[in-house]
N, C-alpha and C positions, 0 to 999 in steps of 0.2 A: 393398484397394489403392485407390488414391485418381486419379483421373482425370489429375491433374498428372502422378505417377508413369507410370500406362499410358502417358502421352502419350513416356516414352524409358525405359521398363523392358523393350523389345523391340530397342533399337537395338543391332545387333550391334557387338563391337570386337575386334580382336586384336593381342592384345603380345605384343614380340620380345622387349625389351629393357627392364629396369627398372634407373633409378638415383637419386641422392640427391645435394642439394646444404645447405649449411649458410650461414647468415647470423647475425649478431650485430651489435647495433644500440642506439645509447647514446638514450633516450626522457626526454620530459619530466617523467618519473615518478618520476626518477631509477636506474633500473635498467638496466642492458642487458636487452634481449631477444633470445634466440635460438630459430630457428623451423629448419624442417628442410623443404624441396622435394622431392618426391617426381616421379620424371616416368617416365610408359609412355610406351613407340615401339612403333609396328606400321606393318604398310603402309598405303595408301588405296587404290582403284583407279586414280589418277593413277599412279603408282608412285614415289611420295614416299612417307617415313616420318615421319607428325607424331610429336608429342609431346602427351601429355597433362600437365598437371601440377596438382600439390593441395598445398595447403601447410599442415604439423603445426605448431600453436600452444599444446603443451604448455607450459605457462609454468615449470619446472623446468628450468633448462638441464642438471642430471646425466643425464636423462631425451634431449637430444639428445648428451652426448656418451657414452652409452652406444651411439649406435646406430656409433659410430667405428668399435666392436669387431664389430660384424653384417655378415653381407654383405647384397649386396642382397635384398629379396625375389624370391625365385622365381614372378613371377607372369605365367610365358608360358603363351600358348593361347588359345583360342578361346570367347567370351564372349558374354553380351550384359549389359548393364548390371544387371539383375537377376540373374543367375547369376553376375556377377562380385559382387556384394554377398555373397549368400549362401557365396561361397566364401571371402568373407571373414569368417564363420563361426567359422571352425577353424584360422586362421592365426593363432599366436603375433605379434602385435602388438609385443611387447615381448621380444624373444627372448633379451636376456642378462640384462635385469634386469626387477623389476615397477616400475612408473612409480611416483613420488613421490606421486601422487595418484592415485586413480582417474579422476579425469575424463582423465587421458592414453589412455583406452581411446578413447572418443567423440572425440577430438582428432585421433588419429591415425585412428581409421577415417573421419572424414571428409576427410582430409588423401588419401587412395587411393580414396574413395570420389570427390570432385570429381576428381582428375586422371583415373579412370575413365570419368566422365560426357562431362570436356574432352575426351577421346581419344573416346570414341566419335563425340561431334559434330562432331569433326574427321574422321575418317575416313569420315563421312554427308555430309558439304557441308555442316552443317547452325548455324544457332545457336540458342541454347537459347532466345531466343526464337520462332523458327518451331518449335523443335521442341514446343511447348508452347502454340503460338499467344495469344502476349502481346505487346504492343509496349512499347519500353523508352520510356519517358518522361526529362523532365531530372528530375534529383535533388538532392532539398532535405537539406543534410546538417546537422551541428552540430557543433563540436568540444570535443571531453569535454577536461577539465582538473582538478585537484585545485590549491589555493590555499594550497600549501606547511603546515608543522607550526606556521607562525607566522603567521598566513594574512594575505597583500596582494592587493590586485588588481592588481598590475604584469603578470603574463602576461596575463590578460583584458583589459586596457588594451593592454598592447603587440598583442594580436589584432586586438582593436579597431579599431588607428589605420591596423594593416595592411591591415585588412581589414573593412571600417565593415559590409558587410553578413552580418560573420557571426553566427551564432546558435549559441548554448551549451548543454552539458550538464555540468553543474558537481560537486562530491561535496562537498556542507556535513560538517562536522567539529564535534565541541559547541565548537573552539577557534575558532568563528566570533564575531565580536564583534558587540554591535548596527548599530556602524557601517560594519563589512564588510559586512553585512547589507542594510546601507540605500546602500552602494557597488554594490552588486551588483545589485539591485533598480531603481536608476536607471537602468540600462545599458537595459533594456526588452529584452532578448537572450537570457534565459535560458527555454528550451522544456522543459528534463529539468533535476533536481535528483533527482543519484541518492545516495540514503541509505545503500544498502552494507548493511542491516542482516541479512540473510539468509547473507553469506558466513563461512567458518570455516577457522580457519587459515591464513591470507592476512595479506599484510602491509596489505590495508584493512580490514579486518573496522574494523564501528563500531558501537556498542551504542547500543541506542537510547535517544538523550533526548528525553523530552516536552516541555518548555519548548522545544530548538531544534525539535522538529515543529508545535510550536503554532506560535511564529511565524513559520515558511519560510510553513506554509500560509497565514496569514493576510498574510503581504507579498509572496507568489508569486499571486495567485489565479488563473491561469493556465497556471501548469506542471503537467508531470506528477512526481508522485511516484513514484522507482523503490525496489522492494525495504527497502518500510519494515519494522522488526519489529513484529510488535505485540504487544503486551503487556496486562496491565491499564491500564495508565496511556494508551500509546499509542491503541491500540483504539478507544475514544470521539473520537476526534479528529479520524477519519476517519468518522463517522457522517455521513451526506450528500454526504461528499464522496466516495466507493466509485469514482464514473467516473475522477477525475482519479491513482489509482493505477496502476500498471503493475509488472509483474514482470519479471527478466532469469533471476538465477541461479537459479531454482529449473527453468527451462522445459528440457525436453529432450523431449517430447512430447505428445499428446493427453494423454496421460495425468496426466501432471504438472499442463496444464491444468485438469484436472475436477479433480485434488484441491486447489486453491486454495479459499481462505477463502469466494469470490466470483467469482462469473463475471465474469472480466474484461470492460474496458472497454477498455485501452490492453494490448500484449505488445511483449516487447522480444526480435525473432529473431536468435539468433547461431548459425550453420548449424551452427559448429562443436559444438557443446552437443548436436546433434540425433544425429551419428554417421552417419547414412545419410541418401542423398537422399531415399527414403521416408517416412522419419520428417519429415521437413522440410515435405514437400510435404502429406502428408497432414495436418499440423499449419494451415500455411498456408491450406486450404481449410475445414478446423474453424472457424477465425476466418473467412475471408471471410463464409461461410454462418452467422454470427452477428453480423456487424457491428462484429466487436470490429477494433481500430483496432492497425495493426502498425508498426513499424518498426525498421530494420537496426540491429546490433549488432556492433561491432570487437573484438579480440583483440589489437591492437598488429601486424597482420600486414605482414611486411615486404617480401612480395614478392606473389606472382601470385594467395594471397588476397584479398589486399585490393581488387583488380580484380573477383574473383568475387562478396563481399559486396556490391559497388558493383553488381553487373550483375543480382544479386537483388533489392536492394534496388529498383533502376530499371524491372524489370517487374512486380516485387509490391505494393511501399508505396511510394510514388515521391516523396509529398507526407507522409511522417512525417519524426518531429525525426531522422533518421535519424544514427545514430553510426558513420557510414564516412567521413570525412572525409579527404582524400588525405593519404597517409602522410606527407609534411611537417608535416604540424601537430603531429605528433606528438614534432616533434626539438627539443632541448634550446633553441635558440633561435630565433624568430618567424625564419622565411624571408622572403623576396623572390620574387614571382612564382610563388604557389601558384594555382591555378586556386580561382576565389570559387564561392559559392554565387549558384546552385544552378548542379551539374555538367550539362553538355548531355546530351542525350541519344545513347548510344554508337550505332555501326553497325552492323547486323546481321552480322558478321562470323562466322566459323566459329567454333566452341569455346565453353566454357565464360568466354569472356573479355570486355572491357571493350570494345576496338577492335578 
């Protein structure tokens, strides 16, 4: 068990009441997304009933409108953070149907897993930074974008003009042209260029080309490379350059870590990939304790996630290209009056939350 962990794997909690709320939301991506809120009630000794809440970012919406047909989970009784994990164990996750993919196991346990933790620290006084003894720092974020199947820089320009101090994490496609290339590169904004090449079955999956790897690297020399594939071709490419990679989809634990090609240099944390807080934390301090270089990862989360990633991201990595950026940037069109980079830093407030 990992000291992060001990530091609120003893904090008691007790729920009365469990319920579920739905959201669906049109993104820059072109897709709807819909995400499903989980919230525990119990007492405190004030004799108020918070709420905890965690929110499931299965990317399948058949996957959320199956749970229409489920009742809520039966998860009253007496707990403490770690006993409330392990009891989630043995609980059907998915109780009318199996999820679209597997990853909706890890999605949804950490979806009950956070609103677990929010409740307990709600009901201690406490926030996840005293309970853990961390201080939340301001937070340097990025905002991820794809440059359409035809690819322009009109959204990264429109960012831009919105928003001069933002910095990017972009997904090159071979349908990038030399001179999107050399558009993109001018900008001097781009911290992450994430290559996709590791995902399967997804509507980004992107095979790997050598010529566009050869020259992101040689007209990035500065970014980091995420989830390249490597191949015979690819492989040599990255000969010296091994620091400036970083992984996302492959990371779900210690473990995951050690079997990479190469002890990273850079990781990319998305809590939800991990499933439990445990596995998160214990990860988190694997890399502190080797100097390997972190930073937060988004899901498209459209409500009280996205707070949480933010509140990790601000006591863990606080100065990486972090991809939590407030959920506005995320909508179909450049807003007005998003809060810029970098985000303050939040107040010690009770819970698993942002303010």
């Amino acid at each position: 068990m990992s000291d992060l962990f001990d530091a609120v794997a003893d904090l008691p909690l007790t729920i009365e009441a469990t319920d579920r709320t739905r959201r669906d939301r049109e993104t820059s991506s072109g897709f709807v997304r819909a995400t499903t809120t989980f919230h525990l009630s119990g007492p405190d000794g004030d004799g108020t009933s918070p709420t905890g809440r965690g929110e499931d970012v299965t990317y399948d919406t058949e996957d959320h409108d199956a749970l229409a047909d489920a009742p809520p989970f039966d998860l009253a009784g007496e707990y403490t953070v770690a006993s409330f994990s392990a009891h989630l164990d043995d609980l059907e996750l998915f109780p009318t149907k199996a999820p679209e993919r597997e990853t909706g196991y890890p999605y949804r346990r950490w979806a009950l897993e956070s609103a677990a933790l929010d409740l307990a620290l709600r009901q201690n006084g406490l926030s996840l930074g005293e309970a853990v003894d961390r201080d939340s720092q301001p937070l340097r974020f990025v905002v991820s974008m794809r440059l359409g199947d035809l690819p322009t820089t009109d959204r990264l320009d429109a960012i831009r003009d919105a928003y001069p101090n933002s910095e990017c994490k972009l997904d090159p496609t071979p349908e990038w042209t030399e001179a999107i290339i050399e558009e993109v590169a001018a900008t001097g904004a781009v911290r992450i260029l994430d290559l996709k090449g590791l995902y399967e079955d997804t509507e980004v999956d992107t095979e790997p080309h050598p010529a566009l790897y050869e020259r992101l690297l040689d007209t990035f020399p500065e970014a980091v490379f995420e989830d390249p594939a490597f191949t015979d071709e690819t492989r040599p490419l990255f000969d010296g350059a091994e620091h400036r990679v970083s992984w996302d989809y492959p990371i779900t634990g210690v473990g995951s870590v050690e079997a990479l090609p190469f002890e990273p240099n850079w990781l990319n944390i998305k809590p939800s990939r991990f499933g439990t807080i445990e596995s998160l934390f214990e990860t988190i301090e694997w890399a502190e304790a080797r100097g390997v270089q972190l930073y937060g990862g988004g899901q498209f989360e459209l409500g009280v996630g996205r707070d949480q990633i933010q509140l990790l991201a601000s006591l863990f990595y606080p100065d990486g290209p972090n991809d939590v950026a407030p959920g506005g940037y995320n909508d179909p069109d450049v807003q007005a009056g998003l809060p810029t980079n970098p985000l303050d830093a939040p107040s010690h407030s009770v819970g698993l939350s942002w303010d």
